[in-house]
N, C-alpha and C positions, 0 to 999 in steps of 0.2 A: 198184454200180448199173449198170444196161444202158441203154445209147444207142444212137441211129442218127444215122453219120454223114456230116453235111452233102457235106463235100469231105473230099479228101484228106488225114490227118494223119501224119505221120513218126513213125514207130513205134507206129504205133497202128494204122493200119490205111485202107482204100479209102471214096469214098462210096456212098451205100446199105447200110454194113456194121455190122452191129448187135456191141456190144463190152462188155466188163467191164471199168469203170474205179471207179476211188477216190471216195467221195461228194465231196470238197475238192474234187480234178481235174475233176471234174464241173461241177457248180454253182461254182465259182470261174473258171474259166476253159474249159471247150469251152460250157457252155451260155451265159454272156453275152456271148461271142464270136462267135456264131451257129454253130461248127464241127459243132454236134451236139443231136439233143432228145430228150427222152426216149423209151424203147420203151417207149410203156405198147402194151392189147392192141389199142388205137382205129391208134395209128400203124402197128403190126405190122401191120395187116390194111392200110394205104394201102400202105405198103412195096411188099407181096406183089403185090398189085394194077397199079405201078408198073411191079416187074419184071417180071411179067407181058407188061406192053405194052411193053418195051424189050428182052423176051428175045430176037427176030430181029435187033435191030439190036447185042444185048450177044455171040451168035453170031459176025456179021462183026467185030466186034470181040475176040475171043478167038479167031478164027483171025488174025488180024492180028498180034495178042501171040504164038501158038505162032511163025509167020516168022520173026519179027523172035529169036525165042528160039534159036530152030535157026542164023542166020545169027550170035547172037553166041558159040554154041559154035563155031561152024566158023572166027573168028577169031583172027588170031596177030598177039597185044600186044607191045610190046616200047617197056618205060619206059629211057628213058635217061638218066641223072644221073650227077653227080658222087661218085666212088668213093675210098676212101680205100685206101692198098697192100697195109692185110690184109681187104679187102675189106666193109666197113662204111660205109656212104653219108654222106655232110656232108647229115645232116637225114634226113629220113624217106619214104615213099612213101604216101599217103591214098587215101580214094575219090575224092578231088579230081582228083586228078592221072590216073585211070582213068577217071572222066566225062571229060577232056579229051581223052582216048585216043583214047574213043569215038567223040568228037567230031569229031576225025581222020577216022575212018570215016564221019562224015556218019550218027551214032547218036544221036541226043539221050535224053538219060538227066536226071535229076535225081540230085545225089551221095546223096542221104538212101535212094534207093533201092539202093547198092552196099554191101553188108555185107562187109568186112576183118575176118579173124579177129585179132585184137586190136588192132585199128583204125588200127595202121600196122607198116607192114614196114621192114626197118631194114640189111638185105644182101641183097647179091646173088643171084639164083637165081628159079626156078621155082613162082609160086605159083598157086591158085586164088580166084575171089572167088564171092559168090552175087548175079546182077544179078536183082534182082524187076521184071519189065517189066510185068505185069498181077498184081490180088491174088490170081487164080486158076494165073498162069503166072509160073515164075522160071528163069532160065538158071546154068548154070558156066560161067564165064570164064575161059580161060587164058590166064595173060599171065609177060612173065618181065622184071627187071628185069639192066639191062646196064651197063655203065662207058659215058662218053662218050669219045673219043676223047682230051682230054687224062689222063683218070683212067688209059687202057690204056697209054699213053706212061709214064706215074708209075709204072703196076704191073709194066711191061717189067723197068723200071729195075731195080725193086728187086728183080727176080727174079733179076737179071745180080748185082745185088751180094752177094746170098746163096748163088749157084751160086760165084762167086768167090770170097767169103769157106770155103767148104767144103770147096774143091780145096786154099785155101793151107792150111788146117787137116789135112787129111788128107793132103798129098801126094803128090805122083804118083811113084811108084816105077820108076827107069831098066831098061829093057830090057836085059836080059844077054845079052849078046854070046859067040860062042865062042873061048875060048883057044885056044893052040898047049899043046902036054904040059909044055914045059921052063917058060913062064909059070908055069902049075899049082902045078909043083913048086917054084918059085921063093916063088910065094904061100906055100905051105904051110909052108916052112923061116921066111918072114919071120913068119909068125900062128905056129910053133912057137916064135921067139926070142921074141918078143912076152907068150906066154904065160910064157917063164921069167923073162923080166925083170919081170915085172908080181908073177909066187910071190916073188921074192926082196924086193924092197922090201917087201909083204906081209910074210914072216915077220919080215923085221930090223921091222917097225909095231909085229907083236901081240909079241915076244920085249920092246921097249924098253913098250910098254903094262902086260906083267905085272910088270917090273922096278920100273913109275913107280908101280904097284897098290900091290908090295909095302912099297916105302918109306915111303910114307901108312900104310898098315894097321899097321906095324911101329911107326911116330912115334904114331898112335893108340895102340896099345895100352900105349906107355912111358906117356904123358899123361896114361892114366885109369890106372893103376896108382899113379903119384905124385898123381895127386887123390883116389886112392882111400886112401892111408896118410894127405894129409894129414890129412881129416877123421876118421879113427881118430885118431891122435896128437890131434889137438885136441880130441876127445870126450873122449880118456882125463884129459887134464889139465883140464877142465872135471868130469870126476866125483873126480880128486882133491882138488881145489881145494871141489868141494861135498862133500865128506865130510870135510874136514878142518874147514871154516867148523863144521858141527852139533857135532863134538867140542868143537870150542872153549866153541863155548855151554853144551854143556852142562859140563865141567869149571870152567868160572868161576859156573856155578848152581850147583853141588856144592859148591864153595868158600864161596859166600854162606850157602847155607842152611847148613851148618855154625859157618861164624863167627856167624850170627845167634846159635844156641841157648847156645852157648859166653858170648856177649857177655852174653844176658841171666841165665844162671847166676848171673854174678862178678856183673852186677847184684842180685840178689837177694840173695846170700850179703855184699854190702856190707850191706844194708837189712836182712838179720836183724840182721846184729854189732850194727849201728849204734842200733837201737830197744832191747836191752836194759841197754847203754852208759847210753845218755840215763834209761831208767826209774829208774836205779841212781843217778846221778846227780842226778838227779829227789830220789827216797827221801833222799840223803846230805842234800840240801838243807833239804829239809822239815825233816826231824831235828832240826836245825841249827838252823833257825827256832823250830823248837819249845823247845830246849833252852833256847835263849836267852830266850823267851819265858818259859820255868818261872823261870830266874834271876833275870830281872828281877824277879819276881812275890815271890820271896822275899824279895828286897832292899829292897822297899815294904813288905812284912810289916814286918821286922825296924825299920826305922827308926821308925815308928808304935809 
């Protein structure tokens, strides 16, 4: 919705200044606020008519804003705070503290009208702001922020202690002076013994190193040669001891099933003998019975 507004609103814009804002933003707060009313086409035509009659006096007054624009470019800022040794402030820099600046200078500003690009600065150096003095007129501000006097004292320090800390690291290397000849030659004979004393202890090192190599390598290879027979030898008596175990079994199952058929033979040839024995025996008997059975028979005859 479009408004015209009353007085001046922060971030919105000047009065008399016709604007797009949110139907909420609107009617919620600039209209029963009195800040603003609506642009239908009835007010639009008062507006116009307004400026109109205030355009001579809205003149002196934007050449007043251009001045006043020009003298805060041609000003040189200089914030001062408290600084930390790698150059980072204890706190921040706002429009606040550049309104006060100003103020120094005998500028009176409102902060809502100083724009900070990211609304606060945080180290040392050289920056620009955008000051809006009129809605028609806006200045560049340069200003630069600086250590206070104890903060430079702090960063002295610590510059002295890393210049020092650098020297002792790196060292300062003494200036060589000139020899006499005989010095020289004297040097060179002692860095020549130096060097031979230094090969000999060297080769007796690496001579007793290959000797201490060899003896390990030599005790290894006995080591694994005798662990190497004895798991052979214990293999070997482990597959004769298993080849022996299966013969066995099976010569004592060979035995069994043999004696078994044998056993039951002599059984059988017992149980034939023995069943015609008995039948024979059987028969004798019968006979026997009968005979005597005929005699008796006779012997009752006869007496009758």
């Amino acid at each position: 919705m479009e408004l015209i507004l009353k007085e001046n609103v922060t971030h919105l814009g000047f009065k008399d200044e016709i604007v797009d804002v949110k139907d909420g933003y609107g009617r919620n707060y600039l209209i029963p606020k009195g800040k603003a009313v609506l642009a239908t086409s009835s007010a639009k035509k008062v507006l116009a008519e307004n400026l109109k009659q205030k355009a001579f006096k809205e003149k002196a007054v934007i050449d007043e804003a251009n001045k006043l624009a020009k003298k805060i470019e041609k000003l040189e800022i200089k914030v001062k705070t408290k600084v930390g040794p790698d150059g980072k402030l204890f706190g921040s820099i706002s429009n606040i503290d550049i309104s006060n600046s100003l103020a120094d200078k005998k500028i009176e500003l409102e902060k809502d009208n100083i724009s900070i690009p990211g609304r606060t600065l945080k180290r040392v150096g050289k920056y620009e702001v955008t000051v809006r003095v009129h809605r028609e007129v806006s200045a560049q501000l340069a200003f630069e922020i600086e250590p206070d006097e104890e903060s430079i004292k702090l960063m002295a320090a610590a510059k002295s202690k890393k210049e020092k800390k650098s020297k002792a690291t790196e060292g300062e290397a003494p200036a060589e002076e000139e020899t006499p000849i005989d010095e020289q030659k004297s040097k060179k004979e002692v860095a020549a013994k130096e060097e031979v004393s230094e090969e000999k202890p060297k080769k007796e090192v690496a001579a007793k190193e290959e000797v201490s190599e060899e003896k390990p390598k030599k005790e290894v290879a006995a080591k694994e040669e005798v662990s190497e027979e004895k798991p052979k030898k214990e293999v070997a008596a482990k597959e004769e001891v298993s080849e022996e175990k299966p013969k066995k079994k099976v010569a004592a199952k060979e035995e069994v099933s043999e004696e078994k058929p044998k056993k039951k033979a002599i059984a059988k040839k017992a149980v034939s003998e023995e069943k015609p024995k008995k039948k024979a025996t059987a028969k004798k008997a019968t006979a026997k019975k009968a005979t005597t059975k005929k005699a008796t028979a006779k012997k009752t005859a006869v007496k009758k």
